[in-house]
C-alpha positions as CSV (number, residue, x, y, z in Angstrom):
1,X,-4.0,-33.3,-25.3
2,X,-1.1,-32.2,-27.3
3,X,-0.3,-28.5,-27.2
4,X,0.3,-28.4,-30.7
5,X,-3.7,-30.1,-31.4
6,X,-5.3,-27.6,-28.6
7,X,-3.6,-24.8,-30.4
8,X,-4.9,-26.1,-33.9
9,X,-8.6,-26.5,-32.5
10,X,-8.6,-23.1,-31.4
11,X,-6.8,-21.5,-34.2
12,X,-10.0,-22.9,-36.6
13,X,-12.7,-21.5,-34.1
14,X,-10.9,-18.2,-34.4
15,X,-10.5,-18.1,-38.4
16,X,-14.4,-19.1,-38.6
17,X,-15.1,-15.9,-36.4
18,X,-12.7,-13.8,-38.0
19,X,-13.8,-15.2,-41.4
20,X,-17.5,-15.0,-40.8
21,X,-16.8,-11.1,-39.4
22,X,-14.8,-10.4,-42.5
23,X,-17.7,-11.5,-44.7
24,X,-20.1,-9.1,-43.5
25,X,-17.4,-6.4,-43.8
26,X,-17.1,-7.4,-47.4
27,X,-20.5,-7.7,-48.1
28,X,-21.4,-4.4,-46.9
29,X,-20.6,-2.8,-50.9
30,X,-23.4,0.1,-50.6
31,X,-24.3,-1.0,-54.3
32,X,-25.1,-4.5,-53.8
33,X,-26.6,-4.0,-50.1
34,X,-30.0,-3.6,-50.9
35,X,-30.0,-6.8,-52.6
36,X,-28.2,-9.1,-50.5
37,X,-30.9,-7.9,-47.8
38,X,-33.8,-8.7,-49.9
39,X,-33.8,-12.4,-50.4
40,X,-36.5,-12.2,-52.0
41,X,-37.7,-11.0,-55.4
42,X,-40.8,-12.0,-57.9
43,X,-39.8,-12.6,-61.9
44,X,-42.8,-11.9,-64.2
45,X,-43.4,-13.7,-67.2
46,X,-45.7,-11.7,-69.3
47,X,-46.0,-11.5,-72.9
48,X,-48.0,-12.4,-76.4
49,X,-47.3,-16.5,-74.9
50,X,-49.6,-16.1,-72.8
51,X,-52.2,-15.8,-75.1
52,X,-52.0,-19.4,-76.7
53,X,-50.3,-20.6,-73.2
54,X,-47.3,-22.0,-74.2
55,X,-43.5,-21.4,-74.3
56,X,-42.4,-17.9,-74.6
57,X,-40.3,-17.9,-78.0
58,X,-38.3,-21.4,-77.3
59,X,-42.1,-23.0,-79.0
60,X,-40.8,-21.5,-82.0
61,X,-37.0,-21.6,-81.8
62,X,-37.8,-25.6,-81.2
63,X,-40.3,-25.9,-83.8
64,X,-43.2,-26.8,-81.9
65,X,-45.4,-23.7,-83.6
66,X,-44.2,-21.9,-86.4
67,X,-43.0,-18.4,-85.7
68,X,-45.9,-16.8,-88.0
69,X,-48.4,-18.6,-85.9
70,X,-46.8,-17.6,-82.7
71,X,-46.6,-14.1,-83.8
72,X,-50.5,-14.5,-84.7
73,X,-50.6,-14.4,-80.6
74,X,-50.4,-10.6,-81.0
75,X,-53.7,-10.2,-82.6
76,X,-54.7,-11.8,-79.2
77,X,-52.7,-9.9,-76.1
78,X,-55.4,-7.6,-75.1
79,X,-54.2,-6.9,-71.3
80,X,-58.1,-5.8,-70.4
81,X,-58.3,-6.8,-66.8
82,X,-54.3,-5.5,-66.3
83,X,-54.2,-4.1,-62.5
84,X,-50.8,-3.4,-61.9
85,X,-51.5,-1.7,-58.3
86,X,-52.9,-5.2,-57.7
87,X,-50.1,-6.9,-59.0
88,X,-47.7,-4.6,-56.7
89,X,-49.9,-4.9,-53.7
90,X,-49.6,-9.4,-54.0
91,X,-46.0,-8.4,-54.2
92,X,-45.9,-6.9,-51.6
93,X,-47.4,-8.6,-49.7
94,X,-45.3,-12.2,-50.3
95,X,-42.5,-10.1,-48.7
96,X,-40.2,-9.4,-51.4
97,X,-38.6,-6.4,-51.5
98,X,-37.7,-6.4,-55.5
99,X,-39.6,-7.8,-58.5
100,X,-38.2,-8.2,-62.3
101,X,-40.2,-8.0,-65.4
102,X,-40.0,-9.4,-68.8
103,X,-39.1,-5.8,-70.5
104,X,-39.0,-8.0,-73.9
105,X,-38.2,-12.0,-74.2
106,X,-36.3,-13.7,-77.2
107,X,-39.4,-13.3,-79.8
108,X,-38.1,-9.7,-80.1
109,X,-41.5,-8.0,-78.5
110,X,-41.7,-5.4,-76.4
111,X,-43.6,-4.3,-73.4
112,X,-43.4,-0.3,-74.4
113,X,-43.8,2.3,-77.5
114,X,-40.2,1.4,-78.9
115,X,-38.8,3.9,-80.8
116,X,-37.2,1.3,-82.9
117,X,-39.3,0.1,-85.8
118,X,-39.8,-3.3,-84.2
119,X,-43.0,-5.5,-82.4
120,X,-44.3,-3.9,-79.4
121,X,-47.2,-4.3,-77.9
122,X,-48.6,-0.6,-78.1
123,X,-48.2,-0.6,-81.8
124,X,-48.7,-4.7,-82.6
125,X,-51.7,-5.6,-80.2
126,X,-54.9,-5.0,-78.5
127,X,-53.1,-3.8,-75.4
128,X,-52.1,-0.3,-77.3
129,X,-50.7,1.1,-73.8
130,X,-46.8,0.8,-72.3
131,X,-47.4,-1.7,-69.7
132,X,-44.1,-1.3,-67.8
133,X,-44.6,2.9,-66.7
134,X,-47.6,1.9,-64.2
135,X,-45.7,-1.6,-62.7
136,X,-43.1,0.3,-61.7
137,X,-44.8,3.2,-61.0
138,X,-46.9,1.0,-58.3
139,X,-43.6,-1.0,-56.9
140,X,-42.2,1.8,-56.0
141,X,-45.1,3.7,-54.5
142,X,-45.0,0.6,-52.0
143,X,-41.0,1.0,-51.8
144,X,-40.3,-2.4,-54.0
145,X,-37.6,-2.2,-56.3
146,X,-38.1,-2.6,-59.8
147,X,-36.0,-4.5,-62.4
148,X,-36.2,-5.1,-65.7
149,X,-35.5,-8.6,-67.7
150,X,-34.0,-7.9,-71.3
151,X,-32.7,-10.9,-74.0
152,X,-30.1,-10.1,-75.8
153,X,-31.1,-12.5,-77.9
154,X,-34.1,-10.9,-80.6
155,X,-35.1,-13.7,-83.0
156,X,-37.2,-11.5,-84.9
157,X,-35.3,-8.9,-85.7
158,X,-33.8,-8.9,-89.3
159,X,-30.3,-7.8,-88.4
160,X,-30.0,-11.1,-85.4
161,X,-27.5,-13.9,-86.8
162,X,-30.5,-16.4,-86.6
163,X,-32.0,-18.9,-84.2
164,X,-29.0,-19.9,-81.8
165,X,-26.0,-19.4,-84.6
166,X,-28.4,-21.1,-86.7
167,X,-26.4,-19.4,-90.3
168,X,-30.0,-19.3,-91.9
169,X,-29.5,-15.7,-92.1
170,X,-26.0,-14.7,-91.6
171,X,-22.8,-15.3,-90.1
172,X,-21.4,-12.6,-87.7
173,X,-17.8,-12.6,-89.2
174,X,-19.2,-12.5,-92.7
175,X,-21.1,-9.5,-92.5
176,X,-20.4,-7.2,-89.6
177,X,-22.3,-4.4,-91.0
178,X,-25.1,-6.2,-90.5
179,X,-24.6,-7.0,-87.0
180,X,-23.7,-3.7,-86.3
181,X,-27.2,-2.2,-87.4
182,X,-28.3,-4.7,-84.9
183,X,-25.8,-4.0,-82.0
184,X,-26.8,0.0,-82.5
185,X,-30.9,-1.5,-82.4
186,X,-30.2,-3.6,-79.0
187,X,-28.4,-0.2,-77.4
188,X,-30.7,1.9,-78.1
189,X,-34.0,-0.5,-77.0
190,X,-31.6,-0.8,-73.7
191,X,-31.4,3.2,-73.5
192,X,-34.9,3.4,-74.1
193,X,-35.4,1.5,-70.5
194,X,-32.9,3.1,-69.2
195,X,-33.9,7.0,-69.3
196,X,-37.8,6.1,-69.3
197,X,-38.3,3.4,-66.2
198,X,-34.7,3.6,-64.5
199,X,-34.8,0.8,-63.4
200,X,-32.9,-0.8,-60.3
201,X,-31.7,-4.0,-61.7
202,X,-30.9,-5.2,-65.1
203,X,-31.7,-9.0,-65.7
204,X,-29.9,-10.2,-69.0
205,X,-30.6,-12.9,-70.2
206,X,-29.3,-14.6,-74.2
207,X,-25.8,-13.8,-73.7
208,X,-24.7,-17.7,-74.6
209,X,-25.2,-16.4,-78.1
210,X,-22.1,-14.5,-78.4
211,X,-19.1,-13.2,-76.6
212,X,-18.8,-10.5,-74.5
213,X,-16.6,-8.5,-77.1
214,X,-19.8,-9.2,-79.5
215,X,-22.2,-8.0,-77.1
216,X,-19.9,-5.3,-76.6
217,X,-20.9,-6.2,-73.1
218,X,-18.3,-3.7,-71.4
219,X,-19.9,-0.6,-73.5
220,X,-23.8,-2.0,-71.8
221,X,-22.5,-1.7,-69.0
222,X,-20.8,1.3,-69.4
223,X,-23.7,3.1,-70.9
224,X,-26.0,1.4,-68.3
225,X,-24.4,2.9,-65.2
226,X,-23.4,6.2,-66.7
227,X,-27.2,6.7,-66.6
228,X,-28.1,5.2,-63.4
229,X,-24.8,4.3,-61.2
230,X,-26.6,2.2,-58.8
231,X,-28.0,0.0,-61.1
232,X,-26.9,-4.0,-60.7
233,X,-26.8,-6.6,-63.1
234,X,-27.0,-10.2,-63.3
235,X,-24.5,-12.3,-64.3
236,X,-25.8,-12.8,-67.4
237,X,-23.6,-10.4,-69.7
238,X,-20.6,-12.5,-70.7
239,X,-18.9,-12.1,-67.1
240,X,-20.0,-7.9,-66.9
241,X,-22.8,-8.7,-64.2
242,X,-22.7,-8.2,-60.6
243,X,-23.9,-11.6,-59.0
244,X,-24.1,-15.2,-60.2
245,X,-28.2,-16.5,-61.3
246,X,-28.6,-20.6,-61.2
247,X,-31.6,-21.3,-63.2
248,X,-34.3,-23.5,-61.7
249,X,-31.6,-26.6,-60.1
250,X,-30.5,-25.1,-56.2
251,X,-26.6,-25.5,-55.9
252,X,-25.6,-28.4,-53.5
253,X,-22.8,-26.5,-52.0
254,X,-22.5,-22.9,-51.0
255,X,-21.6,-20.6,-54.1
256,X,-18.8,-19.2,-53.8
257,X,-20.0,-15.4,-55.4
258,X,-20.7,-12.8,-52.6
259,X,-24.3,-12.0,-54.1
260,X,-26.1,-14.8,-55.9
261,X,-30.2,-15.5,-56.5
262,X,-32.2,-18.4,-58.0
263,X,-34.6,-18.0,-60.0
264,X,-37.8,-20.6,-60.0
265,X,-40.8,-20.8,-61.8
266,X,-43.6,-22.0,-59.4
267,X,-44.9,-24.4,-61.6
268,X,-42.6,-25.9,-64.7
269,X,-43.0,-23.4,-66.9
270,X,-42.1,-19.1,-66.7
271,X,-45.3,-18.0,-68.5
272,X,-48.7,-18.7,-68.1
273,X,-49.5,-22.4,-69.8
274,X,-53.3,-23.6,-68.5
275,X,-51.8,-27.3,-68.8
276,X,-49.2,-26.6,-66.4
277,X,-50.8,-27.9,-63.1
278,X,-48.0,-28.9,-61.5
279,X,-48.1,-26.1,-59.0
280,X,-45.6,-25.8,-56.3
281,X,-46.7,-25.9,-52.4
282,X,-46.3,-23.2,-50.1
283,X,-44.4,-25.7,-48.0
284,X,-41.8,-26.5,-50.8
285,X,-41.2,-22.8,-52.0
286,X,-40.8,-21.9,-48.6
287,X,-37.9,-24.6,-47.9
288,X,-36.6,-23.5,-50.9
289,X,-36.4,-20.2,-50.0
290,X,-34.8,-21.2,-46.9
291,X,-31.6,-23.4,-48.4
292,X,-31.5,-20.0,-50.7
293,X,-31.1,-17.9,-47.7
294,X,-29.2,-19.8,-45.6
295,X,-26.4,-20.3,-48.4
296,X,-26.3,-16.8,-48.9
297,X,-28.5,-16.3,-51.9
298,X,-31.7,-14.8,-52.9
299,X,-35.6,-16.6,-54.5
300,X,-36.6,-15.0,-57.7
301,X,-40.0,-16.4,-57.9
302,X,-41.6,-16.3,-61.0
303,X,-45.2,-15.7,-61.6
304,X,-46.9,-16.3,-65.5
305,X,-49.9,-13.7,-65.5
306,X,-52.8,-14.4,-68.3
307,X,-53.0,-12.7,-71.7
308,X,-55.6,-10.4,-70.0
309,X,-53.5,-9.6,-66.7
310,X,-55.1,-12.1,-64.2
311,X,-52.6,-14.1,-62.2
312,X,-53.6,-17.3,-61.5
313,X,-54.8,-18.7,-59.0
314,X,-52.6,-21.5,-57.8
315,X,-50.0,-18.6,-57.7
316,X,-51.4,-16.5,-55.6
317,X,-52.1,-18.7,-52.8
318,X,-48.6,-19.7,-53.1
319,X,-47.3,-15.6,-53.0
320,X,-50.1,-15.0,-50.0
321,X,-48.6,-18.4,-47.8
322,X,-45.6,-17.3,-48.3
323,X,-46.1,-13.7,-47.6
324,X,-47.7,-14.9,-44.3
325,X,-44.6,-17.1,-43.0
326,X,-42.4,-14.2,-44.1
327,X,-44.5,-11.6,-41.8
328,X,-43.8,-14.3,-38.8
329,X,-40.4,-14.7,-39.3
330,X,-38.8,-12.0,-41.1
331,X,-36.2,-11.3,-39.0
332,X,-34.4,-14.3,-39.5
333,X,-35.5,-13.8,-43.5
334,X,-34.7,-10.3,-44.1
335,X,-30.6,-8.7,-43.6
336,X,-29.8,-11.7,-42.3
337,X,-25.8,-13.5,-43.6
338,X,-25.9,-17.4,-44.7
339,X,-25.9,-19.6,-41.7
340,X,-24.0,-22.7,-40.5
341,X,-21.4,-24.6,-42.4
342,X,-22.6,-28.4,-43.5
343,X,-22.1,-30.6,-40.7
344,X,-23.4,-28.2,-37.4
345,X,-27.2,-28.5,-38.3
346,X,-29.1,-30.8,-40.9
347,X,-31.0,-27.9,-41.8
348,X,-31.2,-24.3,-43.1
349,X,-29.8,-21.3,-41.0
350,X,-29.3,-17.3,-40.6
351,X,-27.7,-15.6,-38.6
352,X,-27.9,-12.0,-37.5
353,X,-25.9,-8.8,-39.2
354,X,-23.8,-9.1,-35.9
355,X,-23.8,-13.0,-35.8
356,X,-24.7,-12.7,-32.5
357,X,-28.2,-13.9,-33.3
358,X,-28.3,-18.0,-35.0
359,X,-31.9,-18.5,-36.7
360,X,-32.6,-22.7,-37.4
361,X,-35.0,-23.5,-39.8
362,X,-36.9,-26.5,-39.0
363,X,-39.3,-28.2,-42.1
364,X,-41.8,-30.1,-41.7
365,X,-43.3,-31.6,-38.1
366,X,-40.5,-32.0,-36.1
367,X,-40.9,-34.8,-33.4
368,X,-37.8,-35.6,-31.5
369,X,-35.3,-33.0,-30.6
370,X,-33.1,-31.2,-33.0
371,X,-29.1,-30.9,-32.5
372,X,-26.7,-28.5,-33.4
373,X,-23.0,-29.5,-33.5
374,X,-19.6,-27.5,-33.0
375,X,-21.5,-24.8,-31.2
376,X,-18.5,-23.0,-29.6
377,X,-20.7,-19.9,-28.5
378,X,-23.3,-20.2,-25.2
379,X,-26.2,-19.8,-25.4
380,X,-28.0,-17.0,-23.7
381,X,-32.0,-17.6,-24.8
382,X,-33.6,-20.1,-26.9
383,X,-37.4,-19.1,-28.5
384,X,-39.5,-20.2,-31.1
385,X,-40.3,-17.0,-33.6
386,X,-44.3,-16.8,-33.8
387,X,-45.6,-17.9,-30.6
388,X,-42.6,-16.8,-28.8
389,X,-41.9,-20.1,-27.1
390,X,-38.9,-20.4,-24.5
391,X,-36.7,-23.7,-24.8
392,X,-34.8,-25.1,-22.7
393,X,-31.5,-26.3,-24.6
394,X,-29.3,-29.4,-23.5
395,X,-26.2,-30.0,-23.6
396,X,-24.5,-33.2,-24.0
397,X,-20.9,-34.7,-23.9
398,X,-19.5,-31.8,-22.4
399,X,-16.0,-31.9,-20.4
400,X,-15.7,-29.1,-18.2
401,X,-11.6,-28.9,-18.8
402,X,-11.9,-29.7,-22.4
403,X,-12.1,-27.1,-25.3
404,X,-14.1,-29.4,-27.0
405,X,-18.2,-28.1,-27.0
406,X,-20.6,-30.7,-26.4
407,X,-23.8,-31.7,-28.8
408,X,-26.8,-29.1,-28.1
409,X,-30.1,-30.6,-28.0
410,X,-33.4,-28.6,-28.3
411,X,-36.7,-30.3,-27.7
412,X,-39.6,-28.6,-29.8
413,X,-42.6,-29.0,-28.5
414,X,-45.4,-29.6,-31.3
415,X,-48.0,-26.7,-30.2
416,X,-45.2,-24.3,-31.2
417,X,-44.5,-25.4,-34.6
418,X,-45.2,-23.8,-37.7
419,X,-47.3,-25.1,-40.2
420,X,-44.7,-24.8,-42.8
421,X,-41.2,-24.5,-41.1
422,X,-40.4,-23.8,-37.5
423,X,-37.6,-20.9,-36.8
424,X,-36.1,-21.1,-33.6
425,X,-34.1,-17.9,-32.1
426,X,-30.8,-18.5,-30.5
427,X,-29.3,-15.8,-29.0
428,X,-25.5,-16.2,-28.4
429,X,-22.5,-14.5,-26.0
430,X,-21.7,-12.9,-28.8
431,X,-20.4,-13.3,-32.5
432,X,-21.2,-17.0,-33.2
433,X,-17.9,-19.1,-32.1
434,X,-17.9,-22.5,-34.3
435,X,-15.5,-25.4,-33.3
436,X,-13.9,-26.9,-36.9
437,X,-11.3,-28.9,-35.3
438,X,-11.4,-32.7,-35.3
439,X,-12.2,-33.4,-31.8
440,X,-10.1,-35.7,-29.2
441,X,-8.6,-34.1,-25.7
């Protein structure tokens, strides 16, 4: 082999190491840290929808109920059987470390005593208590953080330009007054949050509707952190956020944003809709929340409770099953950095805060063996996480005087698989070593 091409070879096994070194370095922002650990959040869904079960305020914004009819729903949110300990404790136990609720959606209604003269559901329905105080208050007895979700957007507020720059009401640039009164409403619902829950993560959502200077996203923000520094955001505030949040479709490629999530609805809808049967399995959340992982990102799983607090029950199997897998394998879930690049494994992977550790995830019943390609790094141990399973790794194509690493092949044997998706534990030399080179002598 050329000089030149060994040098070449070598040169890309040592940017990956440095590269991959450099990344946890980077991500280690004592802001963002909590989340890029957690992987794993829930997104409630909860508000006067429920009560008829259908879309929260896009049935009205696309004409499908009128908006007096959907605002009837308020007569009917009467929250009896609301258990929020119960609610924290399902959390909690589906392994997620934060959970995000619907503060107030689009249809302008909120989830607390507003100050503002405006819907809320203390004031507007049956409910006639602040249902966000005792959600938080039982996340964070149980030491989950708590986010609130807040549109932007308020399609029932007087002062709002209209349904999405519908001119029904008014243009922006023709009376600025007007949306002023309604910028100084939005700020002071958002301070409202802000000094009475604190919460840990703003979730924006509406921004599409204007521009950032509209928004006066830089002065949220602003105001935001000046009352709670460590708060994040999402992306969704005109380009003010702190990570990136694909909606529903999982990116093919790895995102290029340091802190990303996806957020999911377990069946096809956010809030509760009794028609909606088309629940997801445990087995496909779970494989979805291991492509999220292994490229980096987190799962926001959403869950639609009832009008009168109940979650359904579809959805809690789902939280419990996946709670289950998390407890057996969280150590290549939880702190873990995104795993392989395409092309070494046809799979998900982790790999430890040191790298030293590489986690595969295996769906499905795996019959064959499984191979992982490019693997510079030996191997010291091979396991299966649950049962603890020692394998016995093979090596094929391997030249003893080339610098080129041969094709590892792992044989799992079917009395060690998970019902769900098999994790095996390799434990490397040290900081995973990748060959990117193009092969040859």
């Amino acid at each position: 082999m050329k000089k030149s091409n060994l040098f070449i070879s070598l040169l890309a096994v040592l940017i990956f190491t440095q590269a991959n070194a450099q990344s946890t370095k980077d991500s280690l922002d004592p802001k963002m840290q909590w989340f890029t650990d957690a992987k794993l959040g829930i997104f409630i869904h909860w508000g006067i929808y429920a009560v008829n079960g259908i879309d929260e305020s896009w049935s009205f914004h696309n004409r499908k109920i009128s908006w007096k009819d959907y605002m009837d729903q308020l007569k009917g949110f009467n929250t009896r059987a609301y258990d929020p300990e119960a609610w924290a404790s399902l959390i909690k136990e589906s392994g997620a470390r934060y959970a995000v609720l619907t503060t107030k959606h689009h249809d302008g209604v909120a989830l607390w005593d507003t100050k503002e003269r405006h819907y809320d559901v203390v004031d507007n329905t049956p409910a006639r208590r602040d249902l966000i105080a005792p959600f938080f208050s039982a996340l964070r007895s149980k030491g989950i953080k708590a986010g609130a979700y807040y549109s932007l957007i308020d399609w029932s507020h007087p002062d709002y330009t209209g349904f999405l720059k519908d001119s029904s009401r008014y243009r922006l640039t023709e009376d600025s007054a007007r949306w002023a009164r309604f910028s100084r409403f939005n700020m002071a619902q958002m301070k409202e949050i802000s000094n009475r829950y604190n919460p840990d993560l703003w979730w924006f959502d509406g921004d599409w509707e204007h521009s950032a200077a509209e928004w006066d996203a830089p002065g949220i923000r602003k105001m935001l952190l000046s009352q709670n520094p460590s708060a994040i955001l999402n992306g969704r505030l005109q380009g003010y956020g702190d990570y990136a949040t694909p909606e529903q479709n999982f990116p093919i490629t790895r995102p290029p944003e340091k802190a990303w999530e996806l957020c999911m609805t377990t069946n096809n809808n956010w809030g509760f809709q009794p028609g909606d049967t088309n629940w997801k399995t445990p087995y496909e959340v779970i494989t979805i929340f291991a492509d999220a992982i292994s490229n980096g990102g987190n799962l926001l799983l959403d869950m639609g409770p009832r009008a009168d607090g109940t979650i359904p029950e579809p959805q809690v199997h789902v939280l419990q099953e996946l709670g289950a897998w998390n407890k057996k394998h969280g150590e290549a879930v939880f702190g873990s950095q995104p795993g392989l690049p395409q092309g070494h494994f046809y799979g998900p992977s982790t790999l430890s805060k040191d790298s030293s550790i590489l986690y595969l995830f295996l769906p499905g019943n795996v019959s064959g063996p499984i191979v992982v390609r490019g693997l510079q790094s030996a191997i010291k141990s091979a396991q299966v996480i649950g049962p603890e399973t020692t394998l016995k790794p093979k090596i094929v194509g391997k030249i003893s005087w080339s610098h080129v690493p041969g094709l590892v092949y792992i044989e799992v044997p079917a009395s060690a698989q998970d019902k769900y998706m098999t994790v095996l534990r390799l434990k490397l030399d040290g900081p995973v070593r990748l060959y990117r080179g193009k092969g040859g002598l």
